[in-house]
TORKOL-4160 file (C-alpha; in steps of 0.2 Angstrom, whole numbers, padded with zeros to 4 digits, m for minus):
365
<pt num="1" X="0000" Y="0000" Z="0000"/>
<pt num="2" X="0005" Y="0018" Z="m0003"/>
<pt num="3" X="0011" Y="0029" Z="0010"/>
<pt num="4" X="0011" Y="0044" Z="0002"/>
<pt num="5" X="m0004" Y="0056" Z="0010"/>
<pt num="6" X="m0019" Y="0059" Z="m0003"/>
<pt num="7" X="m0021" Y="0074" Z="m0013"/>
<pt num="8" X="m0037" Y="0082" Z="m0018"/>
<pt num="9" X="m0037" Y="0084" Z="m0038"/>
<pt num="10" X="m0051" Y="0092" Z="m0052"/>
<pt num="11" X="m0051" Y="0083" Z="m0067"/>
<pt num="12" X="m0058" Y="0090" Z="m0086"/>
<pt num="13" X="m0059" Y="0082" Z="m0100"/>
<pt num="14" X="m0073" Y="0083" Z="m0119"/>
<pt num="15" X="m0074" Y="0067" Z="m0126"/>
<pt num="16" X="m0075" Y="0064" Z="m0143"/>
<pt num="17" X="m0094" Y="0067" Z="m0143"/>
<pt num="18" X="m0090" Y="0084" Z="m0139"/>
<pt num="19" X="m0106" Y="0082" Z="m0131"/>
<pt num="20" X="m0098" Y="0094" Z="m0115"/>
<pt num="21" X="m0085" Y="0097" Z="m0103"/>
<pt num="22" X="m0084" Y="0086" Z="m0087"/>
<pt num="23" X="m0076" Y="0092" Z="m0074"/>
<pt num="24" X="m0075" Y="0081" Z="m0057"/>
<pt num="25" X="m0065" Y="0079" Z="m0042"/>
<pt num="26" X="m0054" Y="0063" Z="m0035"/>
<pt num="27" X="m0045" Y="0063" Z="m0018"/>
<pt num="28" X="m0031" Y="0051" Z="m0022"/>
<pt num="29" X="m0013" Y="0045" Z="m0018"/>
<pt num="30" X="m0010" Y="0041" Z="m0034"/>
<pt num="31" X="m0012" Y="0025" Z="m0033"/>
<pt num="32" X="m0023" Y="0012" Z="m0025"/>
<pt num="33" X="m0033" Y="0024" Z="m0014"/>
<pt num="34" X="m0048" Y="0033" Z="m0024"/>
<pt num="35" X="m0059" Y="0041" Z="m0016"/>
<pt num="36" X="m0072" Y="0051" Z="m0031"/>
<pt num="37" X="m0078" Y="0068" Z="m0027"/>
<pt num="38" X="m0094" Y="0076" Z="m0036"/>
<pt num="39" X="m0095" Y="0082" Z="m0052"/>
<pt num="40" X="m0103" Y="0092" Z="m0067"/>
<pt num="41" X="m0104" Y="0093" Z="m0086"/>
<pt num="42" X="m0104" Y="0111" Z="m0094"/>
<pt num="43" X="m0109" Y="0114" Z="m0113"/>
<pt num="44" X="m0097" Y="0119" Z="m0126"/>
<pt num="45" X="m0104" Y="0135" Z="m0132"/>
<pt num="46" X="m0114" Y="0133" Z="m0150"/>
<pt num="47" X="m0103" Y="0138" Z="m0162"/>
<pt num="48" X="m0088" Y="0128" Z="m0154"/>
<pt num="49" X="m0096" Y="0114" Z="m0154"/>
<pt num="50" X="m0098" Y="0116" Z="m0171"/>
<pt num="51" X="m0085" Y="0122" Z="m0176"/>
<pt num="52" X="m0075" Y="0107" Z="m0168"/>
<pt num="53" X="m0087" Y="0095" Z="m0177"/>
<pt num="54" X="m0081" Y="0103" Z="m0192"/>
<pt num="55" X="m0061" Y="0104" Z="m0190"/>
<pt num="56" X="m0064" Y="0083" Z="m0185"/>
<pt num="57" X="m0072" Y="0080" Z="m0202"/>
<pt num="58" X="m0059" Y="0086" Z="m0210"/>
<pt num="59" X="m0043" Y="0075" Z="m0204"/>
<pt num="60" X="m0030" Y="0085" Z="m0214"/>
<pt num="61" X="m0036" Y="0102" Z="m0206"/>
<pt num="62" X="m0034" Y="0093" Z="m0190"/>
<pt num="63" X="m0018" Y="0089" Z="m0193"/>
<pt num="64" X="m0009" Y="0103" Z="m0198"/>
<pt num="65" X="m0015" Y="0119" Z="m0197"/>
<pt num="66" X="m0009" Y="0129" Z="m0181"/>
<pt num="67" X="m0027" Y="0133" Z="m0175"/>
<pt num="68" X="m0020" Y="0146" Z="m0163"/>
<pt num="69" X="m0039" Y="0153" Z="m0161"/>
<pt num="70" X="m0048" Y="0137" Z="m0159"/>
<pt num="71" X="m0035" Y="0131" Z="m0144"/>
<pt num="72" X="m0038" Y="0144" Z="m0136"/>
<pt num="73" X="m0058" Y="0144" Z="m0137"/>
<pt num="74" X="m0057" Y="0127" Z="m0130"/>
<pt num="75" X="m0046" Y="0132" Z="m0116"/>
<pt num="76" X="m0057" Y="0145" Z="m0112"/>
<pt num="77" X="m0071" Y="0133" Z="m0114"/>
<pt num="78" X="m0061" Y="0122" Z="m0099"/>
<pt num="79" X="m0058" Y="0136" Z="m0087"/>
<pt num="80" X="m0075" Y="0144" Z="m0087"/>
<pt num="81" X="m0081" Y="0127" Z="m0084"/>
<pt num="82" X="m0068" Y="0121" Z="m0070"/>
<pt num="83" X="m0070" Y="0137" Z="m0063"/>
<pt num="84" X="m0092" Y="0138" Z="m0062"/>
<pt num="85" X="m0087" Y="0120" Z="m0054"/>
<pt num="86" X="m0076" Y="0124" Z="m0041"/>
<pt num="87" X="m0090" Y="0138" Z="m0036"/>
<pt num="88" X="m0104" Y="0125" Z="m0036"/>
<pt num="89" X="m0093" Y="0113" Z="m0027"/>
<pt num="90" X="m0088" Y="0127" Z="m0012"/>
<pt num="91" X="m0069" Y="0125" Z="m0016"/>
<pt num="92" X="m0053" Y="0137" Z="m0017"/>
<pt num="93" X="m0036" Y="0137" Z="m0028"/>
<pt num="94" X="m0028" Y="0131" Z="m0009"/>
<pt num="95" X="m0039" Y="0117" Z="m0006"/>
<pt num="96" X="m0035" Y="0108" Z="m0024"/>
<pt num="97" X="m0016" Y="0102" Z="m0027"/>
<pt num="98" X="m0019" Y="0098" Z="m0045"/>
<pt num="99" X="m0030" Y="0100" Z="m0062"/>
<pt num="100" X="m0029" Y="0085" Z="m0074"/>
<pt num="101" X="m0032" Y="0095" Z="m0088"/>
<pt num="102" X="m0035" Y="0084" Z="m0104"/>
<pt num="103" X="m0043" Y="0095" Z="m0117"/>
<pt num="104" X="m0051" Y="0089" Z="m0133"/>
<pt num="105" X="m0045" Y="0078" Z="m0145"/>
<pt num="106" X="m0045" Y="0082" Z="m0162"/>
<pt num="107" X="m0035" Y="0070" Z="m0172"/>
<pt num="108" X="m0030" Y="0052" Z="m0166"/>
<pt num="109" X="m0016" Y="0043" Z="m0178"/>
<pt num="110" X="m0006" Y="0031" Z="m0167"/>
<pt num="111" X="0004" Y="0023" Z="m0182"/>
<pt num="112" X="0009" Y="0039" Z="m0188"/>
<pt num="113" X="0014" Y="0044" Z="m0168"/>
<pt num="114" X="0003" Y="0059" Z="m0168"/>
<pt num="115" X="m0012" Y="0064" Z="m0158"/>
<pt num="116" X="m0017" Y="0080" Z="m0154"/>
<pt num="117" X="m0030" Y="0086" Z="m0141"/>
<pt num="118" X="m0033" Y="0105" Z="m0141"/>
<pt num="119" X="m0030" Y="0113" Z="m0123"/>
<pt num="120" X="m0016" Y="0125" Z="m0115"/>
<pt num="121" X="m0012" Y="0119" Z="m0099"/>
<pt num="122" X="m0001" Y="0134" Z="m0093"/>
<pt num="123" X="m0018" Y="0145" Z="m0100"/>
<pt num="124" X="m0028" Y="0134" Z="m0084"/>
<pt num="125" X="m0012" Y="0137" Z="m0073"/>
<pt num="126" X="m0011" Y="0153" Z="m0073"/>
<pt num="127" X="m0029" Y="0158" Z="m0075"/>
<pt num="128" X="m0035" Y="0147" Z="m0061"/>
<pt num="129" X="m0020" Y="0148" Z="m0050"/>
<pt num="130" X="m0020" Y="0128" Z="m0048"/>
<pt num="131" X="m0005" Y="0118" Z="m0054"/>
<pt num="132" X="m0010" Y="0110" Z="m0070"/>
<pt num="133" X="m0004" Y="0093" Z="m0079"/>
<pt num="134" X="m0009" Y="0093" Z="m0099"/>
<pt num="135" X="m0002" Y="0083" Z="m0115"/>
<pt num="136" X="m0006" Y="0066" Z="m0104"/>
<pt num="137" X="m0005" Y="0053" Z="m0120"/>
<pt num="138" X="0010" Y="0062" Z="m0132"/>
<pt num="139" X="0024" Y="0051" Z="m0123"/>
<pt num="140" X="0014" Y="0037" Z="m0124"/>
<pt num="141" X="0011" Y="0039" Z="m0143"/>
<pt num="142" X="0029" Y="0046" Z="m0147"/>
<pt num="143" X="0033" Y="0029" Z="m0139"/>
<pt num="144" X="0024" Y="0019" Z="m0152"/>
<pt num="145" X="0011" Y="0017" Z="m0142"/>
<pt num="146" X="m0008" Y="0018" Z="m0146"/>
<pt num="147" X="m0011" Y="0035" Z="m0134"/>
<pt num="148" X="m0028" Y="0026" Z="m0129"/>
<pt num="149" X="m0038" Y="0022" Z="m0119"/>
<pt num="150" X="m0030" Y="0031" Z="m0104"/>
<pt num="151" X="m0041" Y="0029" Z="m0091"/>
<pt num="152" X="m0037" Y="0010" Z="m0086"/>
<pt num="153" X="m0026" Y="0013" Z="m0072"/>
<pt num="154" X="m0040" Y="0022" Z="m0063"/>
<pt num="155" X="m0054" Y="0007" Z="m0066"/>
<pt num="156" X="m0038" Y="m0008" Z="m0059"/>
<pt num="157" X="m0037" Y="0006" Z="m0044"/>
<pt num="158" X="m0061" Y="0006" Z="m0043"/>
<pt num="159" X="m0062" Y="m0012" Z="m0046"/>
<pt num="160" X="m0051" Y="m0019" Z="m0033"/>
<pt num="161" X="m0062" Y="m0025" Z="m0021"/>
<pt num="162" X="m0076" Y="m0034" Z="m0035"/>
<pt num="163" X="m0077" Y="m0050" Z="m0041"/>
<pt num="164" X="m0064" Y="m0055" Z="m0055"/>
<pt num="165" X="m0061" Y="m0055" Z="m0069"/>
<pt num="166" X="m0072" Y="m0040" Z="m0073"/>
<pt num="167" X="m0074" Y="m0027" Z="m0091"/>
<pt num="168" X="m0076" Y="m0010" Z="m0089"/>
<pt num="169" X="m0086" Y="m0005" Z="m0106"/>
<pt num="170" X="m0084" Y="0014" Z="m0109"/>
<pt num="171" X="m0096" Y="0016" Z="m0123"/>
<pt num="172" X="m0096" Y="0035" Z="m0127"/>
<pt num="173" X="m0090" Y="0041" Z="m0145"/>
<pt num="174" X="m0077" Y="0025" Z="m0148"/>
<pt num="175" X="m0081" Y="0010" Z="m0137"/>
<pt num="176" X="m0069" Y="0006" Z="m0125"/>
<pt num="177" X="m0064" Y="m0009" Z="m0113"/>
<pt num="178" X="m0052" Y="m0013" Z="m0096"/>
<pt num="179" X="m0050" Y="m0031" Z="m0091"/>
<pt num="180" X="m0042" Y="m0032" Z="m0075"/>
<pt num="181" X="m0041" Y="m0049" Z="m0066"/>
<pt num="182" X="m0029" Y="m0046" Z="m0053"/>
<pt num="183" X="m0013" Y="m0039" Z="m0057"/>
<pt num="184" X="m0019" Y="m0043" Z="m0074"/>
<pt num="185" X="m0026" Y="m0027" Z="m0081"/>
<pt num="186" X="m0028" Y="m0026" Z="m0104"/>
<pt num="187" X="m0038" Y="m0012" Z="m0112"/>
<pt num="188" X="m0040" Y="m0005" Z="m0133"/>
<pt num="189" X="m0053" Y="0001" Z="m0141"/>
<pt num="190" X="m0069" Y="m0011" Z="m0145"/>
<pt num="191" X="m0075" Y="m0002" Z="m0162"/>
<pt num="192" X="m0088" Y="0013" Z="m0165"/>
<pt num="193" X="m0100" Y="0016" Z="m0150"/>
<pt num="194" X="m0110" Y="0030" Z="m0153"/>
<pt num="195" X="m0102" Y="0039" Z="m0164"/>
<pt num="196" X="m0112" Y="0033" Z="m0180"/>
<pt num="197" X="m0126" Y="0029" Z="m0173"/>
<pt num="198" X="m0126" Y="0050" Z="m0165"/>
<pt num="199" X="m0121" Y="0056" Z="m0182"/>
<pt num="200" X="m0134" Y="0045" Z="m0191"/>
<pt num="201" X="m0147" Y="0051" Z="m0181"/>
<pt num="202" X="m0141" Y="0071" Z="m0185"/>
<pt num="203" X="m0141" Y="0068" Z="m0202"/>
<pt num="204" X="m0158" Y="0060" Z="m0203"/>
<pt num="205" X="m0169" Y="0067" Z="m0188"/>
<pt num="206" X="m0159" Y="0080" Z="m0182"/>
<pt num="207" X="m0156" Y="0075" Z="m0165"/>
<pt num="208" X="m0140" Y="0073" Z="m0155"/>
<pt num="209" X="m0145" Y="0054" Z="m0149"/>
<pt num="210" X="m0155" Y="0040" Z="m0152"/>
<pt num="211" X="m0164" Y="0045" Z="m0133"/>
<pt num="212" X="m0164" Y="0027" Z="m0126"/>
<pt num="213" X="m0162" Y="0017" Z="m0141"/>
<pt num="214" X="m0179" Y="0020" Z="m0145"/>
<pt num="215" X="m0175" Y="0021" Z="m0166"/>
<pt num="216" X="m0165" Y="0006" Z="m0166"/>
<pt num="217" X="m0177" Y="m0005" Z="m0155"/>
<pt num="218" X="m0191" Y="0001" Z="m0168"/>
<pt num="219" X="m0179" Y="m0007" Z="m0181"/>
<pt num="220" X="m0175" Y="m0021" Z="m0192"/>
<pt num="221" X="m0155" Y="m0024" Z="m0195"/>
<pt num="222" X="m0149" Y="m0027" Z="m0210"/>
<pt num="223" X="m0136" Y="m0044" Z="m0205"/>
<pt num="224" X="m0128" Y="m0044" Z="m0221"/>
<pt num="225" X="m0122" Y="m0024" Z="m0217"/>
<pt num="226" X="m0116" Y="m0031" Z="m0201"/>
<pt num="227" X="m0106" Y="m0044" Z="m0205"/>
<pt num="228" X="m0097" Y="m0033" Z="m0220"/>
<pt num="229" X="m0095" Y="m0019" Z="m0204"/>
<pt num="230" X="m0088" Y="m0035" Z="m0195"/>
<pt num="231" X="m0076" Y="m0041" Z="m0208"/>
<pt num="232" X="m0064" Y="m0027" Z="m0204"/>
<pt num="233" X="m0048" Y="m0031" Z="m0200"/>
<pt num="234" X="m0049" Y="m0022" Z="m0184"/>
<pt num="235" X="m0056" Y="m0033" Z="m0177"/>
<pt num="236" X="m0046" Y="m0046" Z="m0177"/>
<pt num="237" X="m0029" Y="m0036" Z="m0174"/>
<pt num="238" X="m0020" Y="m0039" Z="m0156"/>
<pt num="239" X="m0023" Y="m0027" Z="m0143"/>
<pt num="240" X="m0020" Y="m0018" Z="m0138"/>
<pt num="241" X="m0027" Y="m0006" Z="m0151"/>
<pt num="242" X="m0036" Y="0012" Z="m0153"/>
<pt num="243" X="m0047" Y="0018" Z="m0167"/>
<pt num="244" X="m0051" Y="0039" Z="m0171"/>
<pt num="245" X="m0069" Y="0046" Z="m0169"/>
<pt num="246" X="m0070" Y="0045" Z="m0187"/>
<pt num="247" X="m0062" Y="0029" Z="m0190"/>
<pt num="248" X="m0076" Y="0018" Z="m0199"/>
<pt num="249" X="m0087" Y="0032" Z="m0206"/>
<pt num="250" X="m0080" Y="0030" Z="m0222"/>
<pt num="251" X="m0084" Y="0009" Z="m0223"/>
<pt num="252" X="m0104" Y="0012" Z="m0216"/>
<pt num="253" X="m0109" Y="0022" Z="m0232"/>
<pt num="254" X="m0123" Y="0007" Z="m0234"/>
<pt num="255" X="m0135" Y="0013" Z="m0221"/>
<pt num="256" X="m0140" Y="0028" Z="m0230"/>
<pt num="257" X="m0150" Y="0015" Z="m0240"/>
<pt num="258" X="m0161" Y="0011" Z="m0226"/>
<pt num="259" X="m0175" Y="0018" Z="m0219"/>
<pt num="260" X="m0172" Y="0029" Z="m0202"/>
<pt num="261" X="m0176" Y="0015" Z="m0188"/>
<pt num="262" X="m0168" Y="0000" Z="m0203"/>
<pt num="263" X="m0151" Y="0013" Z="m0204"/>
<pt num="264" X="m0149" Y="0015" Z="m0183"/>
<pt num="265" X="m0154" Y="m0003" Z="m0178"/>
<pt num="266" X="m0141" Y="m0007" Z="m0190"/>
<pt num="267" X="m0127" Y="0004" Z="m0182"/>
<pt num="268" X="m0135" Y="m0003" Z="m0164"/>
<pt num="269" X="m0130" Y="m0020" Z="m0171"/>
<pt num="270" X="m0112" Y="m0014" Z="m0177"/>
<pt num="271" X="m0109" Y="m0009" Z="m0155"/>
<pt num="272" X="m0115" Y="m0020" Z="m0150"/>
<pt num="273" X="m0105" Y="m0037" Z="m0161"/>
<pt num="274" X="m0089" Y="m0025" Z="m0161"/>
<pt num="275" X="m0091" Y="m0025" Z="m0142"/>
<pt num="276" X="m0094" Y="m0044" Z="m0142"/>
<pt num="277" X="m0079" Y="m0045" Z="m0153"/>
<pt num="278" X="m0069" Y="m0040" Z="m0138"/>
<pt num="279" X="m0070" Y="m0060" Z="m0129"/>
<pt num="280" X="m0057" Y="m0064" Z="m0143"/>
<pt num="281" X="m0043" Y="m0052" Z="m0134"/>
<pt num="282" X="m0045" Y="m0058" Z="m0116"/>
<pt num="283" X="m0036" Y="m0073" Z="m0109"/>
<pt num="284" X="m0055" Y="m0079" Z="m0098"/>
<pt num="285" X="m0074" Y="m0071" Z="m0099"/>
<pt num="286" X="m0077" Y="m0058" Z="m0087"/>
<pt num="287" X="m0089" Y="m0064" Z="m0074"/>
<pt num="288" X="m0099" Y="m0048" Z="m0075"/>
<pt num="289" X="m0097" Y="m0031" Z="m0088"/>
<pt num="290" X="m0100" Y="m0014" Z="m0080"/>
<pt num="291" X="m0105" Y="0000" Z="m0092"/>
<pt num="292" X="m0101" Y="0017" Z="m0090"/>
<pt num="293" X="m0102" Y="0033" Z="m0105"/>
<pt num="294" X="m0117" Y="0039" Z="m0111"/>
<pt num="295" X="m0121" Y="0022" Z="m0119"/>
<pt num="296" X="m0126" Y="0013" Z="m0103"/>
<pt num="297" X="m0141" Y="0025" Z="m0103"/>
<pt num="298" X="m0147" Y="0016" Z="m0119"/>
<pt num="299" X="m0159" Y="0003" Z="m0113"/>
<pt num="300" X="m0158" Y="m0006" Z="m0131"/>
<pt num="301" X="m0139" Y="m0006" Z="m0130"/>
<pt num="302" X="m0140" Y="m0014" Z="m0113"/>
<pt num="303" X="m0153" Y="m0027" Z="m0117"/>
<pt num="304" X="m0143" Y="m0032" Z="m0132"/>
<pt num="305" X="m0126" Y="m0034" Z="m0124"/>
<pt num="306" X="m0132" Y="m0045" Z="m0108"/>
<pt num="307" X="m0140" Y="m0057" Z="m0123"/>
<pt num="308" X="m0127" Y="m0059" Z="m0132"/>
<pt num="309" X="m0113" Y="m0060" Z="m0117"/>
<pt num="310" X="m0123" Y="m0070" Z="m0108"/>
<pt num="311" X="m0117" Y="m0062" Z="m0090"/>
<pt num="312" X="m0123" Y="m0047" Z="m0080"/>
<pt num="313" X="m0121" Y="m0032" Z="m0089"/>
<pt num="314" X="m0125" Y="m0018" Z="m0077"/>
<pt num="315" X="m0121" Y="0002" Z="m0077"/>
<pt num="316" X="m0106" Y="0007" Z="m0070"/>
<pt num="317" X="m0117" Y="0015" Z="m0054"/>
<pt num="318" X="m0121" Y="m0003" Z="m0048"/>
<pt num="319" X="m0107" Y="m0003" Z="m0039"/>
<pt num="320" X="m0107" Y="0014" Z="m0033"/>
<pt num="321" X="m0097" Y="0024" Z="m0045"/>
<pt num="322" X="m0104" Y="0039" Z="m0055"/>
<pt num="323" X="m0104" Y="0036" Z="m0076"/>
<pt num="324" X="m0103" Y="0054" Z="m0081"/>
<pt num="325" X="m0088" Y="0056" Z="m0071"/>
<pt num="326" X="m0077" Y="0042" Z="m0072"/>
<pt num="327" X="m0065" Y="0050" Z="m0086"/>
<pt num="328" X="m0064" Y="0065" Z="m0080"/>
<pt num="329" X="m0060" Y="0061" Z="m0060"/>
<pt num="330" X="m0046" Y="0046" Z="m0069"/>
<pt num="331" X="m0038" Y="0063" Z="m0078"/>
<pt num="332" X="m0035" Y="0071" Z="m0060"/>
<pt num="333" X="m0030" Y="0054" Z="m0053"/>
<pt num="334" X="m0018" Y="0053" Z="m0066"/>
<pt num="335" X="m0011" Y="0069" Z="m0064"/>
<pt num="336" X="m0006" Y="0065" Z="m0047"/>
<pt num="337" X="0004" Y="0050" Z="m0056"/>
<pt num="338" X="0012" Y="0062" Z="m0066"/>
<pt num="339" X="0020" Y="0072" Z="m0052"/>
<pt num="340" X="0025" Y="0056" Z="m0046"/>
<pt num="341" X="0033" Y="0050" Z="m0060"/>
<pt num="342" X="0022" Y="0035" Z="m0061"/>
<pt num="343" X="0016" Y="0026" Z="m0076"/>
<pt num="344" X="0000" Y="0034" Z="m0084"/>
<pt num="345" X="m0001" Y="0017" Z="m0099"/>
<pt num="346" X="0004" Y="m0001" Z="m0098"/>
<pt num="347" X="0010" Y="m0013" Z="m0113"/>
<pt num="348" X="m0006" Y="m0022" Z="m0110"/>
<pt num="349" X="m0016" Y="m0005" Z="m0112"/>
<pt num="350" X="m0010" Y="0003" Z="m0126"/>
<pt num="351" X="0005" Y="m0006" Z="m0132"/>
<pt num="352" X="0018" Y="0004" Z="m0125"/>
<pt num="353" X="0036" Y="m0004" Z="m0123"/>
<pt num="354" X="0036" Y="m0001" Z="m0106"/>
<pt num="355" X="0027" Y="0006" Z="m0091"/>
<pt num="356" X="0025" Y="0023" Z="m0096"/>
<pt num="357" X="0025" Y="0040" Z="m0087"/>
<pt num="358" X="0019" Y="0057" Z="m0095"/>
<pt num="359" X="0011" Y="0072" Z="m0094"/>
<pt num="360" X="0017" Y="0089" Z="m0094"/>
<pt num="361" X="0018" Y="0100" Z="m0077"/>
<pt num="362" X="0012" Y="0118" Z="m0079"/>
<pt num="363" X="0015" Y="0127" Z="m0060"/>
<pt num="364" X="0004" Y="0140" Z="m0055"/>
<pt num="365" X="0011" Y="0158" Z="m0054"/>
């Protein structure tokens, strides 16, 4: 066990939803002790959010042009928000020790060892007058490692007193798993989650979500449109693996064919088998999945997965933990790695030669 004395620590991170920013707090050592604080999701304004959506679509944009203005929108974005938290939560610069701040990913290209998530982390430093850790994944990628997912660590550090083997499903944007089973602990990225199924919907009805799978339970699914989304050789690569937001947009051009409720029960269909597909990278079946991200709130999703895995399938908050929180309370916990010089990603989570530490430490003035 650690001896070091726990910290208290505010976390922020967008997802590749972009659906907001969520901004919690972890009281942590850094390593086995966790104990999670509340927490609060803030909207992007409008016309980022937009504008984001836009700059993702277009990979070469996202890339490689300097986007000095947009960075600094979205770190503006991040402090408003960590700061109205702060407020709601009744805390001051001296009782926090450390921001995890992660920002918002915008491009994801692990064999090319580059990612890039927008955010200024000595911006949050000085404007908040917290300590600020930032730029969590770039040594894991610059080591040839897949940059994602980065929140495993935190789950082995949750889950130590459950039943094992377990799988923590994260299905937000990209689907996500952890397997821990002791000191055991894999994770990569499943396949699209709700990514296309959210974009689909846009596109056809205008809406930001399928709201409860209600679409895709209304549906028929076209099999032989699965099992061509299926044949990708993702799925049969070694984790551990990552995929971008926008990975398999391109290769599921054959729903637009299909009616509405056809066109999203079909993507439903895609989750859920790529998440199935997930049995073939772990050495023994979890005895139970726990679901966090906004997917466990879709009641067809989770119907779906406990029939086809056979086990309890239950969200994350079964066992006590908060879903809309989980990512951003591991970004403060792994802060507090950071400034310890602790490893942030393992071989077995994203492929990384060796345990690795990162971040970057921004001190407050």
């Amino acid at each position: 066990m650690s001896q070091r004395p726990p910290v208290k620590a505010i976390g922020a991170i967008s997802g590749t939803s972009m659906d907001g920013i969520d901004v919690s707090m972890v009281e942590t050592d850094g390593d086995a002790f966790v104990a999670p604080g509340p927490g609060r999701t803030f909207s992007y304004p409008a016309d980022l959010r937009r504008e984001l959506q836009e700059l993702i679509a277009q990979p070469a944009r996202a890339q490689s042009e300097p986007l000095d203005e947009l960075e600094r929108a979205v770190t503006s974005a991040h402090i408003a928000a960590i700061r109205a938290f702060m407020d709601e939560a009744g805390v001051g610069p001296a009782q926090v020790s450390l921001i995890g701040f992660h920002g918002q990913t915008v491009y994801h290209r692990p064999e090319i060892r580059f990612t890039r998530q927008l955010g200024i982390g000595a911006l949050v430093a000085r404007e908040i007058g917290i300590t600020t850790v930032s730029r969590f994944r770039h040594a894991d990628v610059a080591s040839g490692g897949e940059g994602a997912p980065f929140v495993p660590l935190y789950h082995r550090a949750l889950a130590s007193a459950l039943a094992q083997p377990i799988m923590i499903l994260n299905l937000g944007g990209v689907g996500n798993v952890t397997y821990i089973d002791g000191d055991t602990v894999i994770a990569f990225d499943t396949g699209p989650a709700s990514a296309l199924l959210d974009d689909f919907v846009l596109r056809r009805r205008g809406l930001s979500f399928d709201e409860n799978g209600r679409l895709a339970a209304s549906g028929r699914v076209d099999e032989n449109l699965v099992a061509a989304f299926m044949s990708n050789p993702f799925f049969d690569r070694s984790a551990p693996k990552s995929l971008d937001r926008q990975d398999f947009h391109a290769r599921a051009g054959g729903v637009e064919a299909l009616s509405d409720e056809d066109g999203a029960a079909t993507l439903a269909a895609f989750t859920i088998e790529s998440v199935v597909a997930a049995l073939r990278h772990v050495p023994r079946a979890p005895q139970r999945w726990l679901v966090t991200g906004g997917g466990r709130l879709n009641a067809h999703f989770m119907h779906r997965l406990h029939e086809r895995l056979g086990v309890p399938v239950d969200p994350v908050e079964a066992v006590g933990w908060n879903g809309d929180f989980l990512e951003a309370q591991a970004f403060g916990y792994l802060a507090v790695r950071s400034t310890l010089g602790l490893p942030l990603s393992l071989p077995t989570t994203t492929g990384v030669p060796h345990p690795m530490p990162g971040g970057e430490l921004h001190r407050a003035a």
